[in-house]
Every structure is written in structure tokens, then in C-alpha cells.
C-alpha positions in Angstrom: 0.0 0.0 0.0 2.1 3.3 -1.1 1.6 6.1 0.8 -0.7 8.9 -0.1 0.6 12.1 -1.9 0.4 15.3 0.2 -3.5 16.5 0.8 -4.9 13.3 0.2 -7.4 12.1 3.1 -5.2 9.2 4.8 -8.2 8.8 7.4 -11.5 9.4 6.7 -14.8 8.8 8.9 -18.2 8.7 7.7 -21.3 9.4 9.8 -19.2 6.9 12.3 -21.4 5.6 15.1 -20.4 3.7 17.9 -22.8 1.9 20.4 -21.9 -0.4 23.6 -25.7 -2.3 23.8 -28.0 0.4 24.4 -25.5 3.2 24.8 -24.6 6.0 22.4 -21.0 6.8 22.8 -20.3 8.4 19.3 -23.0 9.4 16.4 -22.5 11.1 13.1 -19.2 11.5 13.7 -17.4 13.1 10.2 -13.3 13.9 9.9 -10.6 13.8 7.2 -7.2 13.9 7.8 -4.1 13.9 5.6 -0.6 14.0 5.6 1.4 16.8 7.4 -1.8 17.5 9.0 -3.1 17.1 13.0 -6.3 17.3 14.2 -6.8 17.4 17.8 -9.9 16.0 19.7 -10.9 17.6 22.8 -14.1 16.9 25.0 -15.1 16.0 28.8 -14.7 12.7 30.4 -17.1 10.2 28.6 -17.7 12.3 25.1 -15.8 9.2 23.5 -12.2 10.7 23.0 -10.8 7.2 23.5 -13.4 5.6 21.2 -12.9 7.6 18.3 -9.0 6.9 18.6 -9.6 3.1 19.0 -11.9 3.3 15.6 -8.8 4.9 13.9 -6.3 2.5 14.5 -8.8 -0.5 13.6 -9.1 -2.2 17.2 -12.9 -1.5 17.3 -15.5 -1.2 14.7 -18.1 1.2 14.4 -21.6 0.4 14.6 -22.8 2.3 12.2 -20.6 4.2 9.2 -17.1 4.0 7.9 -13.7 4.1 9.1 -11.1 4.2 5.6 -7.4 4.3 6.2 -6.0 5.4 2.9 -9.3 4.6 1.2 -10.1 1.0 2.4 -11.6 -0.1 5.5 -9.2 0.3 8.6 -8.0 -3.3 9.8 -5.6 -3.3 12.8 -4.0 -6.7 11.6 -3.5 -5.5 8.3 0.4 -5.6 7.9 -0.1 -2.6 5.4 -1.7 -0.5 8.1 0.8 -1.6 10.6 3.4 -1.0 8.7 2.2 2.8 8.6 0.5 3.9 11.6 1.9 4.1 15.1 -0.2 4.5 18.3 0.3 5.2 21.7 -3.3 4.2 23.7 -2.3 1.8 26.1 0.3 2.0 29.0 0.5 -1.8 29.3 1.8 -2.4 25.6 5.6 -3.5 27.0 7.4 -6.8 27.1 8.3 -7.2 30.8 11.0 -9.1 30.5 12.6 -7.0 28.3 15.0 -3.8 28.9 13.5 0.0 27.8 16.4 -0.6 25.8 15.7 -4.2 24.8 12.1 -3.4 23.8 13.3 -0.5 21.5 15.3 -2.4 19.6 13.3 -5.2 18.8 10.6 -2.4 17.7 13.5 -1.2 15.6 14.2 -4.3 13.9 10.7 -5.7 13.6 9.5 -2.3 11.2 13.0 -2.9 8.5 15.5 -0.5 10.6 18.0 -3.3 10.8 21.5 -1.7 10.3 20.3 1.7 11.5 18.4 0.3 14.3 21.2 0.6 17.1 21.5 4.1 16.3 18.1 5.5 15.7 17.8 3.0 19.5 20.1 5.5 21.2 18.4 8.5 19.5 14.9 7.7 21.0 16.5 7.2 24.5 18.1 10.2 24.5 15.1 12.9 22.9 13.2 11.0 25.3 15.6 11.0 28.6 15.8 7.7 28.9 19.3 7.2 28.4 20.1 6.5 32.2 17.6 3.9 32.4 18.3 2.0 28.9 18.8 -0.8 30.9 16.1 -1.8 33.6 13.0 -3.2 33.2 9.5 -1.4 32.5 8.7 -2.3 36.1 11.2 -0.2 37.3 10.1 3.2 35.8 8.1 6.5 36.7 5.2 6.6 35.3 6.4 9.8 33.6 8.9 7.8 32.4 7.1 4.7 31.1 4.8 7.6 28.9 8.4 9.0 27.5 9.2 5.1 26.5 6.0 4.4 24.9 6.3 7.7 22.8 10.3 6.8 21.9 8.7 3.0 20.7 5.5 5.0 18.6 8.0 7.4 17.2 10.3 4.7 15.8 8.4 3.2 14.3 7.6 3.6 10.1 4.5 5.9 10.3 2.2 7.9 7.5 -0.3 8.4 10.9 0.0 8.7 14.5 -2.8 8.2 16.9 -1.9 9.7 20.2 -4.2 9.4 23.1 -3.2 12.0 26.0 0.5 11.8 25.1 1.6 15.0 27.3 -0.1 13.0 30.3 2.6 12.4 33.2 5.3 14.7 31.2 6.4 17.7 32.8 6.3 21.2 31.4 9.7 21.1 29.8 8.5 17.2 28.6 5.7 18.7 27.4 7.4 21.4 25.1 9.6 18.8 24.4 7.0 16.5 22.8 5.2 19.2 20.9 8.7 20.5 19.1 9.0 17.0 18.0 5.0 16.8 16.6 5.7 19.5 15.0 8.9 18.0 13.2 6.7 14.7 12.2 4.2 17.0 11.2 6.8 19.0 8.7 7.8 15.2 7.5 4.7 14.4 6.7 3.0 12.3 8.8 -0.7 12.8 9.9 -1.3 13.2 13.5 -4.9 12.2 15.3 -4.5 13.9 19.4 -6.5 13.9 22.2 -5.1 15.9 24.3 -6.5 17.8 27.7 -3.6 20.2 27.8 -4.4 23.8 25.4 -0.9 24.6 24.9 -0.1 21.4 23.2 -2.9 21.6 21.0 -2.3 25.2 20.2 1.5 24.1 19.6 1.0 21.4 17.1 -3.3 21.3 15.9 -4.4 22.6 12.5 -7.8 22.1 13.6 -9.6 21.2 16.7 -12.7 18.6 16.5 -14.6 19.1 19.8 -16.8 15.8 20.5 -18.8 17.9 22.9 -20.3 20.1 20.4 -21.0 17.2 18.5 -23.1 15.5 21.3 -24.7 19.2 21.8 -25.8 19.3 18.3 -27.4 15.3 18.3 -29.2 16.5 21.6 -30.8 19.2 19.8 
């Protein structure tokens, strides 16, 4: 599946749905998003940030409309679609028997870095401050510094679109900046970003556009 030239919709929802047995979570929901793009989703607690991120990436589908990545239906075990997005949703996605170094690398190798992988390894730990703790086991870390090694493992990965849920969370303010400078650089390279994100400065720092799911639920309710 070659990636799509610039402005071409690499996601696309169509009057997307979503229903857990007799509860709405999302309805009517409509978005495009292409390369060198980011949208960022904002909304309370329950408006189905989470949801709409999961529909991305292909882990759930919707109930009612479509989900296309690159113009076919979205399918997380497609090894296309693997191959070219990278998420970070889910803060128990490590091998724990592996190293923060250990786990890098086999990321590395398993997306075609091969030669380049010990090198682009030692990158991600240090733009991610990780460098110190290369070497212990997911266990052992913050949990500022578990979010900084899930971000290092989504960024090295191959990737036309990244689906971030909350990323800033646990990062502190210089984290923080830190994270949205290097958006902003995937961003410039090409890659589509899909955010939810709680924190304004972030989105104001890296968003083109803002979809709010509460003004969506406002506008159903009317």
C-alpha cells in the first residue's frame, strides 16, 4: 500500500457511530485527515475521545458508518496499516521481561531499521531522557517515564499516521514542550497526527484544527 501524496485524506470517517448495547458513545461523527496535518480531539470525560482513537487504528469497529485508512476499511491486523500507523493508547503495551532498551530495539528491527536500528535506539533514548535507564525493566520506571518510553517506541516506528491518546499525560512542562517541538517535526515530514489531548498549549502548539466531540453531542441533543 504506497503512501498517499500530500492532501490526500489518509483517514476518513463517515457518519461513524459507535454503540456499547443500548449506549450511544459516538453518532455522526465526520473527519478527514491527511498528511502533514493534525487534528486534535478535545471533549469531557465520557464524550468518546478514546473511542474515536480506537476506531482509527482499527481495534474496534463502528456500529454504524465507515472508518477508511488510505481509502479501504481500517483493519488493525492488516500488515499494510501496521506497517504505517503508530499509536500510543495503552500503558501496558511493553514486554516485561525486556529492557526500555531491549524493547526499543526489537521495535526497531521488527518495522526494517536493521543496520540503523542501534543508532536510531540511542536516538529515542536520549530525545526521550531515557538514556540513564536503557537498561532496567519497564517495572522499574516512573510513570512519567514509562509515557516518555511508549512515545520513543511509537516514534520509531515507520508511520504515514500517528494516533496519540493523551501523550503529554505524566510529562512535565519542559516534557511537554519537548514532545510538541518533536510533533511539529513529524508533522513537517509528513506524517498525519490524530490527538487527544487535555492540555491547550499542546494543542495550540501542534493542531491545524480542533474537532470538539462535545459540540457534536450538543448538536445530536438538539
Amino acid at each position: 500500500m504506497p503512501a498517499p501524496p500530500p492532501g490526500h485524506p489518509i483517514l476518513r470517517m463517515t457518519d461513524v457511530g459507535r454503540d456499547y448495547g443500548d449506549r450511544t458513545i459516538l453518532r455522526s461523527v465526520n473527519l478527514t485527515l491527511s498528511r502533514a496535518e493534525c487534528l486534535a480531539v478535545t471533549g469531557p470525560n465520557g464524550s468518546g475521545k478514546s473511542t474515536l482513537l480506537r476506531l482509527a487504528t482499527g481495534r474496534e469497529r463502528p456500529t454504524s458508518g465507515e472508518v477508511l485508512f488510505d481509502g479501504v476499511p481500517v483493519n488493525e491486523d492488516d500488515p499494510a496499516v501496521r506497517g504505517r500507523l503508530a499509536a500510543v493508547m495503552d500503558a501496558a503495551s511493553f514486554y516485561p521481561d525486556l529492557t526500555v532498551r531491549e524493547h526499543l530495539m526489537f521495535v526497531a528491527l521488527a518495522h526494517g531499521l536493521s543496520r540503523a536500528a542501534a543508532e536510531a535506539v540511542a536516538r529515542a533514548l536520549a530525545d526521550h531522557r531515557l538514556t540513564e535507564h536503557a537498561d532496567v525493566l519497564p517495572d522499574a520506571l516512573s510513570s512519567g517515564q514509562t509515557q516518555q518510553a511508549l512515545l520513543a517506541a511509537a516514534f520509531l516506528r515507520p508511520h504515514d499516521l500517528l494516533v496519540l491518546d493523551e501523550p503529554e499525560q505524566r510529562l512535565d512542562t519542559a516534557a511537554r514542550a519537548a514532545l510538541a517541538r518533536r510533533l511539529r517535526a513529524h508533522k513537517a515530514a509528513g506524517a498525519a497526527i490524530l490527538l487527544v489531548t487535555h492540555h491547550d498549549d499542546v494543542a495550540a502548539a501542534v493542531a491545524d484544527r480542533v474537532l470538539d466531540l462535545a459540540d457534536l453531542s450538543e448538536a445530536a441533543g438538539a
